[in-house]
N, C-alpha and C positions, 0 to 999 in steps of 0.2 A: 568718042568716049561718052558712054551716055552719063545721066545724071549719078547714078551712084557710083561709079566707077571714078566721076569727075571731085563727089566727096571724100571720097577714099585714098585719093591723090594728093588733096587737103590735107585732111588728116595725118597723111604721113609725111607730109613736109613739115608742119606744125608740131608733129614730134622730132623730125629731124632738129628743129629750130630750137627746141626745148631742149635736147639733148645737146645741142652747141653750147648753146650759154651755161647748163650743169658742166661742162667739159671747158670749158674757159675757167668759169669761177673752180671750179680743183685744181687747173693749174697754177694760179697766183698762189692756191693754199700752197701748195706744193711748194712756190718757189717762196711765198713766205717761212717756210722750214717743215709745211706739216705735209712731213714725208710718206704716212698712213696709207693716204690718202693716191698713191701713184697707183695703186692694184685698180680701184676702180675709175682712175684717169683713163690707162690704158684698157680695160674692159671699153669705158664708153667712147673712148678716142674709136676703137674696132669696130663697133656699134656704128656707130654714126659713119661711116665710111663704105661699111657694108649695104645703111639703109639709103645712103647715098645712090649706092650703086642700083640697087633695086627699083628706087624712084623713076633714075633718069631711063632703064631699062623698059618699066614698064610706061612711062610716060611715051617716050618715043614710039615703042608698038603702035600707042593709042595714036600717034601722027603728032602728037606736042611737039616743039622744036628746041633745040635747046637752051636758045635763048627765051623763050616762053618757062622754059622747066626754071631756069637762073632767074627771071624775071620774079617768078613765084616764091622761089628761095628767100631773095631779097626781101620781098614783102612780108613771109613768115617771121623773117629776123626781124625783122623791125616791128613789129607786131605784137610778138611773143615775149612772156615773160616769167622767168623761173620759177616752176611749182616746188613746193619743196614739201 
């Protein structure tokens, strides 16, 4: 994977991560009663599952493994912190 392909892998885990944590905090609203709020739960719940999917897809290609792909995960989560 060269270098920009390797930033680019970044970047979309670190949106993935950002989009976790928007999708966790709508679900408390949610189950604190703010029901509104499910349309764009489930949009981004769909979101993040799909850009899951595309990560680990294109990761592998590049010969990542996938415990290197979840290694990176982890690091974004813990990392990252909701824009709002």
């Amino acid at each position: 994977m060269v270098a920009t392909g390797l930033a680019d892998f970044d970047n979309r885990i670190r949106d993935l991560a950002d989009r976790e944590k928007e999708c966790a905090s709508l679900f408390e609203e949610i189950r604190n009663g703010i029901g509104e709020k499910s349309l764009r739960y489930l949009a981004l719940r769909d979101s993040c599952k799909e850009l899951r999917k595309e990560i680990f897809r294109a990761a592998m290609s590049a010969g990542l493994t996938r415990e290197r792909i979840k290694q990176e995960m982890s690091k974004a989560r813990s990392q990252t912190t909701t824009r709002k």
